[in-house]
C-alpha positions as CSV (number, residue, x, y, z in Angstrom):
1,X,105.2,-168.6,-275.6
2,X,108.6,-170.4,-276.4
3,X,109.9,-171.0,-280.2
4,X,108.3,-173.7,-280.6
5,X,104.8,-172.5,-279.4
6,X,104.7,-174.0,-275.9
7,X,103.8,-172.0,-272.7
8,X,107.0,-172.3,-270.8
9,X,106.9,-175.0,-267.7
10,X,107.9,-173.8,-264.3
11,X,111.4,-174.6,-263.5
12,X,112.5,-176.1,-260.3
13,X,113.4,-173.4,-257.0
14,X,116.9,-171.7,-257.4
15,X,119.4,-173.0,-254.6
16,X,120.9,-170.1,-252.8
17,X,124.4,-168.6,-253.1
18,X,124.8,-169.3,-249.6
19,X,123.1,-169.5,-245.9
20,X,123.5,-167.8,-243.0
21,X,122.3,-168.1,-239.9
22,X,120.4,-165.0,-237.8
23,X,119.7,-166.0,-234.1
24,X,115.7,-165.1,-233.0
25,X,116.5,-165.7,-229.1
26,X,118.7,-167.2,-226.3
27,X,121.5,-164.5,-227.1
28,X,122.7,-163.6,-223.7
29,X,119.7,-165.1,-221.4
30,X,120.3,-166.4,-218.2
31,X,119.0,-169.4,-216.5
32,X,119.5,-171.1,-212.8
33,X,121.6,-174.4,-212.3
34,X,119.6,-177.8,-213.2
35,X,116.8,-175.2,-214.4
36,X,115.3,-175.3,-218.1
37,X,116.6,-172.4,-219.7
38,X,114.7,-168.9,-220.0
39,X,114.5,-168.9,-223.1
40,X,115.0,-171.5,-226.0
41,X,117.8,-171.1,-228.3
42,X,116.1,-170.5,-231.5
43,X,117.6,-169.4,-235.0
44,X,116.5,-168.6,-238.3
45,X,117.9,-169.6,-242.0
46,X,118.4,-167.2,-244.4
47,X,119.6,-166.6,-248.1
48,X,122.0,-164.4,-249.4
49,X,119.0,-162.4,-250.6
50,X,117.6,-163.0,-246.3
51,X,114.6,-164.9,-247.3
52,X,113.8,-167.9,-245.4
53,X,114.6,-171.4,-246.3
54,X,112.5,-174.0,-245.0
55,X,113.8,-177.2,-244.7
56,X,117.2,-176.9,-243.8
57,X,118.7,-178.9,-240.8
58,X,119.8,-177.0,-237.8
59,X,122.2,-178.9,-234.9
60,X,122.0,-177.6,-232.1
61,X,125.2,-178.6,-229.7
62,X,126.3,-178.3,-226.5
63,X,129.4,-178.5,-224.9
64,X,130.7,-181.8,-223.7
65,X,131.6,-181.1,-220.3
66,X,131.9,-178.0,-217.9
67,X,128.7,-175.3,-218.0
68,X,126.8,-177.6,-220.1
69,X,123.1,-179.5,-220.5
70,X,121.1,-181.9,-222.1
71,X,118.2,-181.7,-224.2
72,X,114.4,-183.4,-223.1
73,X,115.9,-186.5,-225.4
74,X,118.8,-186.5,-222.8
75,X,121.4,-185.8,-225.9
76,X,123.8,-183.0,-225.8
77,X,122.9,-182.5,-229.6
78,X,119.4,-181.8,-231.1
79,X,118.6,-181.6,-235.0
80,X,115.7,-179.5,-235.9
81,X,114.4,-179.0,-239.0
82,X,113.6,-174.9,-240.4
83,X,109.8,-174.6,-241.0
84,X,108.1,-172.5,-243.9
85,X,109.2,-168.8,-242.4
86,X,113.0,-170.3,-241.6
87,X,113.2,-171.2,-237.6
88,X,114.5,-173.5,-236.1
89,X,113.7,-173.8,-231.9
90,X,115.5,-176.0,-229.7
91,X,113.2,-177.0,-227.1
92,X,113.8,-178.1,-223.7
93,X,116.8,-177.5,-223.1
94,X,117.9,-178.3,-219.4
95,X,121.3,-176.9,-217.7
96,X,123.8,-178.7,-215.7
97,X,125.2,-177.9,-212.4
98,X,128.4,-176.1,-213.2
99,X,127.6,-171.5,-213.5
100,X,129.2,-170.2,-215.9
101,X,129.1,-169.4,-219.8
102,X,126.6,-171.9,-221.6
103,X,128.1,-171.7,-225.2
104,X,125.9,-173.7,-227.8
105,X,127.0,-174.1,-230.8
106,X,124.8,-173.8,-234.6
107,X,125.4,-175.4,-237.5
108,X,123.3,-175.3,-240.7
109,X,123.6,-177.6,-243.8
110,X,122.0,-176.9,-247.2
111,X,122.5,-178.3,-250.6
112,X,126.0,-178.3,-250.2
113,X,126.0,-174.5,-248.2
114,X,127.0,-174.5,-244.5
115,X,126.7,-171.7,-242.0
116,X,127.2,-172.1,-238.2
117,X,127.0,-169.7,-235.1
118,X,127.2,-169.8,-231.3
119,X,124.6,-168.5,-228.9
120,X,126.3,-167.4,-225.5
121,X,123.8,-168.1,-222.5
122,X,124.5,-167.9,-218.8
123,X,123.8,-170.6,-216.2
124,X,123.7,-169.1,-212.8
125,X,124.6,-170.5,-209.8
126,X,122.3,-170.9,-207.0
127,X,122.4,-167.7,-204.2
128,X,124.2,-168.5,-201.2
129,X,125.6,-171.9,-202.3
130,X,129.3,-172.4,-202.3
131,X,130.5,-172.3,-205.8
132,X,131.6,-175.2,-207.3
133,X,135.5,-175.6,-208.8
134,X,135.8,-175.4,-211.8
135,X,138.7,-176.8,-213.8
136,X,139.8,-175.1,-216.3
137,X,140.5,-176.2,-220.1
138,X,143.7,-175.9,-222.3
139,X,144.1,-174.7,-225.6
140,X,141.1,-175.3,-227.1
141,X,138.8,-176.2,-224.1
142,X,136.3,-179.0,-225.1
143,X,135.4,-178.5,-228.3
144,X,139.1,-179.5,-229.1
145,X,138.5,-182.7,-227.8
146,X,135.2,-183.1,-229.6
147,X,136.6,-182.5,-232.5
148,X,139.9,-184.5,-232.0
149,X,137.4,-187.6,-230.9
150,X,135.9,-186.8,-234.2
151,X,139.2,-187.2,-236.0
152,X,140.0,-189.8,-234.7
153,X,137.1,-191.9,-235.3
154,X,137.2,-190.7,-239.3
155,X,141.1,-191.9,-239.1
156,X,139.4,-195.4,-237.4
157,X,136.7,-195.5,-240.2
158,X,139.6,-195.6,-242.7
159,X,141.5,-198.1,-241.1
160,X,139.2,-201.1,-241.1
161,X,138.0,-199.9,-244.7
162,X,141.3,-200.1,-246.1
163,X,141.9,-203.1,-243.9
164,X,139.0,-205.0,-245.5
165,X,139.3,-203.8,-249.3
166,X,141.1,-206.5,-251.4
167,X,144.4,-204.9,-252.6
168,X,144.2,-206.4,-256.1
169,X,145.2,-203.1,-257.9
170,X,146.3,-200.0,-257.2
171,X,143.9,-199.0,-260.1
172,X,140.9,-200.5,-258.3
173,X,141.3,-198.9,-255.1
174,X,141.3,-195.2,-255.9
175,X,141.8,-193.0,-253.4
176,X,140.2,-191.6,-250.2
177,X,140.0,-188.3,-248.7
178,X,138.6,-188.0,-244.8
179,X,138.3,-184.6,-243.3
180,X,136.5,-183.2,-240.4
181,X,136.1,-179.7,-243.3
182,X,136.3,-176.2,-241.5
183,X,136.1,-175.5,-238.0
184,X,136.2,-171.8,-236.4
185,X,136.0,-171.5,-233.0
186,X,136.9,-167.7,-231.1
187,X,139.4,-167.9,-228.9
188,X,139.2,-168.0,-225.1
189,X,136.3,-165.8,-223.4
C-alpha cells in the first residue's frame, strides 16, 4: 500500500543503460561465389544486464562493391526487427562473384542507444577457375565512400532547406546541426 492507501500501479519497462550486440552465427563461415551463404548472419540484442530486448531494429549492410551481395529483396541492406528472446536473422543472403572477405556490417538502434558490429564471412572462389582481379581500395575502402555519399546528401538536404526557408529573421530561423554521428571502422585486413 502507498500513503495514501492505494495498491501501487505497475510502472512502465526501464530502458537500458545501453545495448550491445552479441553475434549467434555467420562469424567466419564460408560460402561459394553467386551461392546463398552457409549460414545466415544472425545477432542478438542485449542489455547492459545481457537480457534480450525485443523489438529493436537491426540493419544488416553489405558492402557496396568488391566481395559483396544482395539480400532475396535484391537490397544490399536488410532491417530486421529482434523478436521476444533478442535475434535478429538476416535471411537470404546471396554472394556476388568477387572471393574474398565478405564484411557485413551491424547496427542496432534503441531509444536513443546504438551499438554496431561486423561479421567477417568468406566468399570462395570457384575450384579451378581463373581468379578474378581484384582492384584494390584506398584509404578507407568502400565504406568511405558510403559514408562520404551519405555526407554529402545530409550537406544537399541542407542546402535546398535553407534555400527554401524565408530569411525573415535571424531569430526565426534557428539553427541546424547535420551529422552522419560516430563511425568506427578497423583498419585494413
Amino acid at each position: 500500500m502507498t500513503s495514501n492507501g492505494l495498491a501501487p500501479t505497475a510502472t512502465a519497462q526501464t530502458l537500458p543503460a545501453q545495448i550491445n550486440i552479441v553475434v549467434v552465427s555467420g562469424e567466419g563461415a564460408a560460402s561459394p561465389t553467386r551461392q546463398h551463404v552457409t549460414q545466415d548472419p544472425a545477432v542478438r540484442i542485449e542489455d547492459d544486464d545481457q537480457q534480450p530486448v525485443a523489438g529493436v531494429p537491426v540493419v544488416f549492410a553489405l558492402p557496396v562493391s568488391g566481395t559483396s551481395g544482395e539480400f532475396t529483396n535484391g537490397a544490399k541492406t536488410l532491417a530486421v526487427v529482434t523478436d521476444k528472446t533478442g535475434l535478429a536473422t538476416a535471411h537470404g543472403l546471396k554472394t556476388n562473384d568477387i572471393p574474398g572477405k565478405l564484411q557485413i556490417y551491424v547496427t542496432a538502434s534503441f531509444h536513443g542507444l546504438r551499438a554496431r558490429t561486423l561479421i567477417n564471412q568468406v566468399v570462395e572462389g570457384v575450384p579451378g577457375a581463373p581468379p578474378r582481379p581484384q582492384r584494390t581500395a584506398k584509404s578507407g575502402g568502400t565504406w568511405k565512400w558510403v559514408l562520404l555519399g551519405v555526407a554529402a546528401a545530409g550537406g544537399a538536404a541542407a542546402g535546398i532547406y535553407f534555400g527554401t526557408r524565408s530569411s525573415s529573421s535571424p531569430a526565426s530561423n534557428p539553427p541546424i546541426t547535420i551529422g552522419t554521428g560516430p563511425v568506427v571502422f578497423g583498419g585494413p585486413q
